[in-house]
C-alpha positions, 0 to 999 in steps of 0.5 A, a space after each residue: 479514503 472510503 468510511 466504512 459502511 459507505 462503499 466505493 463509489 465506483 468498480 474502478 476505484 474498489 479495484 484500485 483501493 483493494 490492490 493497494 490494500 494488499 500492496 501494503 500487506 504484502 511490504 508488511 509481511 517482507 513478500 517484496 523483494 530486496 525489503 525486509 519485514 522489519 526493515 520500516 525504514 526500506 520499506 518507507 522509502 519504496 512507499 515514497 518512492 511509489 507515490 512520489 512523495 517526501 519521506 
């Protein structure tokens, strides 16, 4: 995680933090297929299943 006001420490984790910024928004707003916006629970299994982690 970076603190605000801190900044990433490299160009490479940026990227990689700023798409997952913006992966998360776009399972919020029902922009992934087959999951619905208000459908938590969907949307908490493709993130488990994305880092592979239990849920």
């Amino acid at each position: 995680m970076v603190r605000p006001g801190l900044g990433f420490k490299s160009m490479s984790s940026a990227r990689q933090i700023i798409c997952g910024y913006e992966i998360f928004a776009m399972i919020r707003k029902g922009q992934v297929k087959r999951i619905l916006a208000n459908d938590m629970e969907a949307q908490r299994t493709l993130i488990a299943s994305l880092f592979a982690i239990a849920a």
